[in-house]
C-alpha positions in Angstrom: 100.0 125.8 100.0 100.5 122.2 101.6 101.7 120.3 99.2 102.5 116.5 99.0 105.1 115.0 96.7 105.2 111.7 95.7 108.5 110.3 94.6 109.9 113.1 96.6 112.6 111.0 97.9 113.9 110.9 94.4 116.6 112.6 92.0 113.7 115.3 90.7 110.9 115.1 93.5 114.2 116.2 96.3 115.0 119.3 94.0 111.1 120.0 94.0 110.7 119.7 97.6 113.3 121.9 98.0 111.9 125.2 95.4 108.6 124.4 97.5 110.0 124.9 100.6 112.4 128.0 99.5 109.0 129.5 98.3 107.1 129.4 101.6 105.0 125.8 100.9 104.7 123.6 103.3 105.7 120.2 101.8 105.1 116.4 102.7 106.8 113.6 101.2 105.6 109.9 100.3 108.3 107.4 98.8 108.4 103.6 99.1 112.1 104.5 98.9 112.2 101.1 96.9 114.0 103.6 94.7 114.9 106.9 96.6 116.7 107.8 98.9 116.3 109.3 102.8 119.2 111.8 102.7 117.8 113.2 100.0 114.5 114.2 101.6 114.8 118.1 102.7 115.3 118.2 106.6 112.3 120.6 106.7 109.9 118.5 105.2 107.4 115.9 106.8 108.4 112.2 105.1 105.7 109.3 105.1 107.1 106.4 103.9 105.0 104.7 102.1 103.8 102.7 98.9 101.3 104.2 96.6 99.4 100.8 96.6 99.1 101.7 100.8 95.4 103.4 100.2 95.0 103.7 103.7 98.4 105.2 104.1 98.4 107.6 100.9 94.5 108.9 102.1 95.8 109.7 105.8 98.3 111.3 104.4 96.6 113.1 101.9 94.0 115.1 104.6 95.0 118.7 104.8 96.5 119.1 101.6 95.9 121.6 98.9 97.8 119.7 96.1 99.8 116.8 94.9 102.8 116.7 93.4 103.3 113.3 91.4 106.5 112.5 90.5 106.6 108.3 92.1 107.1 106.1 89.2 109.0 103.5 88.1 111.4 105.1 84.7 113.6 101.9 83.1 112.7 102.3 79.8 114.8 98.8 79.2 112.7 97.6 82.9 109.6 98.3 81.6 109.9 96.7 78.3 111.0 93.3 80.2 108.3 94.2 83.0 105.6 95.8 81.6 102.9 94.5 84.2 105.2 95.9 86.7 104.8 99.2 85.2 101.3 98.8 84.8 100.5 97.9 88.2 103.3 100.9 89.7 102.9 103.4 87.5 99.3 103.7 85.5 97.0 101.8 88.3 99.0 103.2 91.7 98.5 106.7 89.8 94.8 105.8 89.9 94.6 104.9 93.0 96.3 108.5 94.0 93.9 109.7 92.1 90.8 108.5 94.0 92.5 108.8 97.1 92.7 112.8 96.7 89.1 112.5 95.6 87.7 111.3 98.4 89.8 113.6 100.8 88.9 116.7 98.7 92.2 116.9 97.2 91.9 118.4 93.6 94.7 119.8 92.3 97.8 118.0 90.5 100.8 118.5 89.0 101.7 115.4 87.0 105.9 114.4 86.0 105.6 113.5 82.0 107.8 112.9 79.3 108.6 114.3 76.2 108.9 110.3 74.8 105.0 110.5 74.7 105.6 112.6 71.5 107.3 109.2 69.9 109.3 109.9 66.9 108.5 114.1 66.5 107.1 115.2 63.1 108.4 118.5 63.5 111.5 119.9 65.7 111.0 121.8 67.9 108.2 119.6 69.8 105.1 121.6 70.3 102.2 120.5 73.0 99.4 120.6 70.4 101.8 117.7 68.3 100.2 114.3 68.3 101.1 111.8 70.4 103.4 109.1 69.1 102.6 105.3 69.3 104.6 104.0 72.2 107.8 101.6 71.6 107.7 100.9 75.1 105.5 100.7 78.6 107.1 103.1 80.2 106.2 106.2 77.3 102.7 103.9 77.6 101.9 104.7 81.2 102.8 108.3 81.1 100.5 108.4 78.0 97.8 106.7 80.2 97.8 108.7 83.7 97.7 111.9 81.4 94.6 110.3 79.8 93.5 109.7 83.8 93.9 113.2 84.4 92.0 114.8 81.8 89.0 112.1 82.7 89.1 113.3 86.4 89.3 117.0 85.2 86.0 116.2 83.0 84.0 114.7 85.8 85.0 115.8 89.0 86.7 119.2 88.3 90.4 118.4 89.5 93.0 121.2 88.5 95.3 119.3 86.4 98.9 120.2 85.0 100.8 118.0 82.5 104.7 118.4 82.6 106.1 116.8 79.8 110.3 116.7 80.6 112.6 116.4 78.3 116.3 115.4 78.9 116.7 116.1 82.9 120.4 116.0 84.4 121.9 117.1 87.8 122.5 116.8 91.1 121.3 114.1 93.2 120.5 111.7 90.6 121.6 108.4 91.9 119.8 105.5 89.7 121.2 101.9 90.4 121.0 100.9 87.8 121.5 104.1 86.3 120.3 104.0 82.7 120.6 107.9 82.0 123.7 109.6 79.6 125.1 112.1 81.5 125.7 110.7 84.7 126.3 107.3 83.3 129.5 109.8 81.6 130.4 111.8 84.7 130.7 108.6 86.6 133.0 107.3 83.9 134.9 110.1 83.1 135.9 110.1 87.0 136.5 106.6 87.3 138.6 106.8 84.6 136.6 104.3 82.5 135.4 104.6 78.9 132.4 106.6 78.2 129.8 104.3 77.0 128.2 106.2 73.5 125.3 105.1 71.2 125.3 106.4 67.3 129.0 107.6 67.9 127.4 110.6 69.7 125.2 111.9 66.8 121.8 111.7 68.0 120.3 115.5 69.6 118.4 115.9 72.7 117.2 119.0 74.5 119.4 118.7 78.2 117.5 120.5 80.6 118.9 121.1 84.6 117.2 119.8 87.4 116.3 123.1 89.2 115.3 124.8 86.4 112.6 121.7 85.8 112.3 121.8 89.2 111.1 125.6 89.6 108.3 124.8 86.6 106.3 122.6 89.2 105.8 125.6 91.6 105.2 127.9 88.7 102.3 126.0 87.4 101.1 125.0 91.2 98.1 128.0 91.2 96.7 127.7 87.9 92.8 126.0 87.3 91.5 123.5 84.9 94.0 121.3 82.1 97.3 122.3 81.3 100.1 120.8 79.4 103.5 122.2 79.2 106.6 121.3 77.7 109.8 121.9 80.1 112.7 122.0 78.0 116.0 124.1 76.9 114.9 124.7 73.8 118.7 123.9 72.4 119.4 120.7 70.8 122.7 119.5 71.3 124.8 116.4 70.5 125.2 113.8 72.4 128.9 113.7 71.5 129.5 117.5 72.0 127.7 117.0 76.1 130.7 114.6 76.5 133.2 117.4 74.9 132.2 119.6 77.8 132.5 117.1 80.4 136.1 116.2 79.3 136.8 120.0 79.4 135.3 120.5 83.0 137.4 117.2 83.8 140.7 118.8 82.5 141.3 115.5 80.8 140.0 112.9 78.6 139.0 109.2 78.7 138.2 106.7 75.4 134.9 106.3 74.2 133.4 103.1 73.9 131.2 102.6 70.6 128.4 100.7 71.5 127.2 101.2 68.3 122.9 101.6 67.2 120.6 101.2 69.4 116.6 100.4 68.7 114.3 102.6 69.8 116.3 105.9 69.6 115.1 109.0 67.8 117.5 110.7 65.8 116.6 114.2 67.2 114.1 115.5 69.9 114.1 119.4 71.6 111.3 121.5 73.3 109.6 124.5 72.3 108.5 125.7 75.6 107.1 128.8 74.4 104.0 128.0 75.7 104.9 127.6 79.5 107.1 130.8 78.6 104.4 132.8 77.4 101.8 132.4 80.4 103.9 131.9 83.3 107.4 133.6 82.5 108.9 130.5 83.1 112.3 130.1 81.1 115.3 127.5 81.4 118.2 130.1 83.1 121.4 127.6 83.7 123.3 126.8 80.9 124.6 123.4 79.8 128.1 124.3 80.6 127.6 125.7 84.1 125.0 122.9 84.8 127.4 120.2 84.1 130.1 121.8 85.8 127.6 121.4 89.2 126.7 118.0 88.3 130.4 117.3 87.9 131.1 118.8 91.3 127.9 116.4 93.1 129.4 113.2 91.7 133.2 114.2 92.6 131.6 114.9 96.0 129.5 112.3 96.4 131.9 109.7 94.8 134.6 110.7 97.1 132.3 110.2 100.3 131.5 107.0 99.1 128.0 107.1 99.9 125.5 104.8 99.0 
């Protein structure tokens, strides 16, 4: 297929790119790179830089393609709670306007980037995709809720092929947020610097740590299929917080103080996948471990950090 990814200059979309090139796609990229970066774009893939509010832009290069992959989006959970018509306008409405850009090209198949936080506080462990929907404590869990509203709408009326991916706890390579407001490399970059580890709930809470290529190989997985899908993409294993930093100061060889920053709003005490259903129809299974997964992402931010790249 010829698939273009959105956000594909980012810490997900580049490991997408890359499982849709290794498979025989031909890919092309479109990032503002307001937030992404250009090294991280796969040498062998055509990159557009531009902003999703570019219409002209997106629909030129939208021509020719068979599918979209949609990962562009703003993700500061704290960001969109102080900006929420910020995350409107990026997220919800520049998802819209993809939307009616690959309608009028003949584009109508998508693969949308979710998140398990559109589940809210889970009534049930593990998370199932018939569970309801949570009410949202922030815009961020508010716009995914909304473009996957968007989607089903376009599949109702104009036959798109939709697929919902709904992510839980993402970590690896390549991830290189400024501000970055994520736990594990917020505590690789720590751990290296020497610096205390900043922890939350002393470490207690549980989430469902998934690594980036095994996310990554879900997108092509679910790239043929026809009508309105919604998967989860998890581990299925819930681990503690506190024990994730355990194995980092074990791949480290040594250990730095953890600083307790105490409660935090907003936090669910436990959240992990059942991805039986994505399992089940496509075969699709989570195959790197938390251990050996860490133990890359270790190796990426002792690389990168000692290249001193930006």
């Amino acid at each position: 297929m010829r698939v273009l990814v959105t956000g594909g200059a980012g810490f997900i979309g580049s490991h997408v790119t890359t499982v849709l090139l290794q498979q025989g796609h031909q890919v092309t990229v479109v990032d503002n790179l307001s937030r992404g970066h250009r090294h991280l774009v796969h040498p062998e893939a055509r990159f557009v830089q531009a902003d999703l509010a570019d219409q002209e832009a997106v629909e030129r290069a939208l021509r020719g393609q068979d599918a979209v992959v949609h990962m562009a989006g703003l993700i500061a959970v704290g960001e969109s709670v102080e900006r929420p018509l910020l995350y409107a306008e990026n997220n919800v409405v520049n998802s819209l306007r993809l939307l009616e850009g690959m309608r009028r090209t003949g584009v109508s198949r998508m693969v949308f980037s979710s998140s398990a936080c559109v589940y809210g506080v889970p009534q049930r462990l593990p998370i199932r995709e018939e569970d309801p929907l949570g009410v949202q404590s922030n815009p961020y869990g508010a716009s995914k809720i909304s473009v996957e509203s968007y989607l089903g709408t376009y599949n109702q009326i104009h036959g798109f092929d939709c697929v919902v991916l709904r992510y839980f706890n993402c970590y690896g390579p390549n991830e290189l947020h400024e501000p970055e407001t994520h736990a594990i490399p917020n505590f690789i970059r720590a751990g290296l610097e020497r610096r205390p580890i900043p922890l939350y709930w002393r470490g207690e809470q549980v989430r469902d740590f998934i690594y980036v290529e095994d996310l990554a190989r879900a997108h092509v997985e679910v790239l043929p299929l026809s009508g309105l899908h919604c998967y989860n993409i998890g581990s299925e294993v819930g681990t503690k917080v506190i024990d994730v930093v355990r194995a980092i100061f074990d791949i480290l060889g040594y250990e730095v103080p953890v600083e307790d920053l105490g409660e935090r709003a907003g936090d669910v005490p436990a959240t992990y996948a059942s991805s039986r259903k994505i399992m089940d129809e496509l075969g699709w299974r989570a195959q790197v471990s938390l251990e050996e997964g860490l133990r890359r992402t270790v190796e990426f931010y002792r690389a990168h950090e000692g290249a001193g790249q930006a």
